[in-house]
C-alpha positions in Angstrom: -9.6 -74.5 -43.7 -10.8 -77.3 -41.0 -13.9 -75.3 -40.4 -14.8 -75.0 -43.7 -14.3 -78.6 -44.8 -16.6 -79.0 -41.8 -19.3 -76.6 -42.9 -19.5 -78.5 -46.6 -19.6 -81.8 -45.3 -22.1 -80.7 -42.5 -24.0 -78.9 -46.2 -23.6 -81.8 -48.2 -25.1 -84.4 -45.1 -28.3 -82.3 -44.7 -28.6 -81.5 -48.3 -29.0 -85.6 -48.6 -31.6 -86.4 -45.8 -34.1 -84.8 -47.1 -34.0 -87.0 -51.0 -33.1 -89.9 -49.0 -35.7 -89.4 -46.4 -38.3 -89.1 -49.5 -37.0 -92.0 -51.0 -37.0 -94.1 -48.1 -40.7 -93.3 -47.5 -41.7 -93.9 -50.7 -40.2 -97.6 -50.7 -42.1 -97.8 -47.6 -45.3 -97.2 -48.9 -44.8 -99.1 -51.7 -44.0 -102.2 -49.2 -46.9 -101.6 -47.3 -49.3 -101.1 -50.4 -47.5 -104.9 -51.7 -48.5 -106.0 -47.9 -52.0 -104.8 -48.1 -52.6 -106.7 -51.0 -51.1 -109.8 -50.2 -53.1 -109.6 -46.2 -56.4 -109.1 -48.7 -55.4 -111.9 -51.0 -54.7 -114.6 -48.0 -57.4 -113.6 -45.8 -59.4 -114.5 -48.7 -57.9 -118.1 -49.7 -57.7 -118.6 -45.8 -61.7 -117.4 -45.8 -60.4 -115.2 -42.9 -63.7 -113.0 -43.1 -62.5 -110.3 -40.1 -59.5 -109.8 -41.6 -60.9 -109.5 -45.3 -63.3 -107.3 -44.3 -60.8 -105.0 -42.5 -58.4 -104.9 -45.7 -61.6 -103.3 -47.9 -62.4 -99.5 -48.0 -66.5 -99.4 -46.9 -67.6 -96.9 -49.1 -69.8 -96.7 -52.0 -67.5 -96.2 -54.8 -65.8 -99.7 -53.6 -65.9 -101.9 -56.6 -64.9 -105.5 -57.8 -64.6 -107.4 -60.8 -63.5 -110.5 -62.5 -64.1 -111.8 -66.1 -63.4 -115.5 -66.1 -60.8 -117.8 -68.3 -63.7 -117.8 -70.6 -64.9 -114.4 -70.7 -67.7 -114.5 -68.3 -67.7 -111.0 -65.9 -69.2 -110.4 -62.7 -69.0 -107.2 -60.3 -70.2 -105.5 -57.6 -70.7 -102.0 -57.2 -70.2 -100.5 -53.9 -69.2 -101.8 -50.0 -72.6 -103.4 -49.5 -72.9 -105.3 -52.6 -69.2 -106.7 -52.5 -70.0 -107.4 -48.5 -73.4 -109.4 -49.7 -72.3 -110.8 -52.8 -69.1 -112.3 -50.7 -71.2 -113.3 -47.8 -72.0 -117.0 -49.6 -68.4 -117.5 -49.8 -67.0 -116.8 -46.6 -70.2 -119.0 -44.8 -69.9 -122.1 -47.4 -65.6 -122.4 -48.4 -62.4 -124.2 -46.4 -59.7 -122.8 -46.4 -57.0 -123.2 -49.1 -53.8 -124.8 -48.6 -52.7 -123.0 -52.4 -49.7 -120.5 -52.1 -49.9 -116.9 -54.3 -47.5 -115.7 -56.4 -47.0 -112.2 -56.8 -45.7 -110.7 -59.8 -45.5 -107.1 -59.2 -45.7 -104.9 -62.3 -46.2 -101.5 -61.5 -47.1 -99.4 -58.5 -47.7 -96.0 -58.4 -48.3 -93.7 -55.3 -50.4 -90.4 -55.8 -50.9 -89.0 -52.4 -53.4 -90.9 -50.2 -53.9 -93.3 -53.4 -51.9 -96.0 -55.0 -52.6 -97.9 -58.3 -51.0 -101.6 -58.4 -50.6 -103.8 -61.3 -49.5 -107.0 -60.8 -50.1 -110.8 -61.9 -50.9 -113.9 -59.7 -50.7 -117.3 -59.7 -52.1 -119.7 -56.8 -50.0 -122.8 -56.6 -52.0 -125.9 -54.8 -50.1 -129.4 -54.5 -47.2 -127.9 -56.9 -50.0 -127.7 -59.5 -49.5 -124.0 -61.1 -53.5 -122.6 -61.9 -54.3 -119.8 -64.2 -52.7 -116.8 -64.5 -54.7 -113.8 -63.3 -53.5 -110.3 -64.6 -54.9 -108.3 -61.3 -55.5 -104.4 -60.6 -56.1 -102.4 -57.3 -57.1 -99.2 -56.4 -56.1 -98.5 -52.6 -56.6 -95.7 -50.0 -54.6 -94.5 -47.2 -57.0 -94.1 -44.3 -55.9 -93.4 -40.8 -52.0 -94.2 -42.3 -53.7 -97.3 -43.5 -53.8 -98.6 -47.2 -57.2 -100.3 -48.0 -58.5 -102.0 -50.8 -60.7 -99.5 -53.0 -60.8 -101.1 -56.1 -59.8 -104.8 -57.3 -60.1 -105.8 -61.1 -59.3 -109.5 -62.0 -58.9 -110.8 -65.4 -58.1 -114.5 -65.9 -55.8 -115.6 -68.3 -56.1 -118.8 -70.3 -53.4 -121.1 -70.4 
């Protein structure tokens, strides 16, 4: 009777690993997809230009937008035109002494690809700016999430 309570337990214990081991890894992923993001976001405020760079997938169907607080839009298709069309601000801006605040929505792993929805909010001074509903598109490469797609809208208060 020992042996066999011994044999289920032993069942029951391997049985587990493997939904726990899945689980486990997907929370992983999802915490270094939230990571990615945030080391994007700050390398930008902190005009950390190496480190901004490295966080972005250099590829051609890399792609940014933003429509303003007052419903302007600008994008840039590809690696090289987000790489050019940020070059200005990297050369010309300080560094920001504003906090981001994350709001994580949704994020949802398929594969070697992640879609994350969240909202953010820089804080400078204690002074709470505009709301941005944001959107990214991210790659695993080399066991790496990068930055593939980023879609900003800006809310109006």
């Amino acid at each position: 009777m020992n042996r066999i309570c011994q044999i289920f337990v032993l069942g029951v214990l391997l049985g587990a690993c493997p939904c726990y081991a899945q689980k486990a890894e997907k929370t992983s992923d999802t915490d270094l997809i939230k990571a990615a993001i945030v080391r994007e976001t700050n390398a930008f405020f902190q005009i950390d230009y190496k480190t901004w760079i490295d966080s972005w997938v250099h590829e051609p169907y890399a792609y940014w937008s933003l429509v303003d607080a007052q419903g302007e839009s600008s994008y840039y298709e590809g690696w090289e035109a987000i790489e050019i069309g940020f070059t200005d601000y990297f050369v010309t801006s300080k560094p920001s002494n504003a906090t981001v605040e994350h709001k994580w929505q949704e994020i949802r792993i398929y594969g070697n690809g992640a879609y994350a929805r969240f909202r953010q909010t820089l804080v400078t001074d204690g002074k709470r700016g505009n709301e941005q509903v944001e959107i990214r598109i991210l790659e695993k490469q080399k066991g790496v999430w990068k930055i593939a797609l980023v879609g900003v809208l800006q809310v109006k208060k």
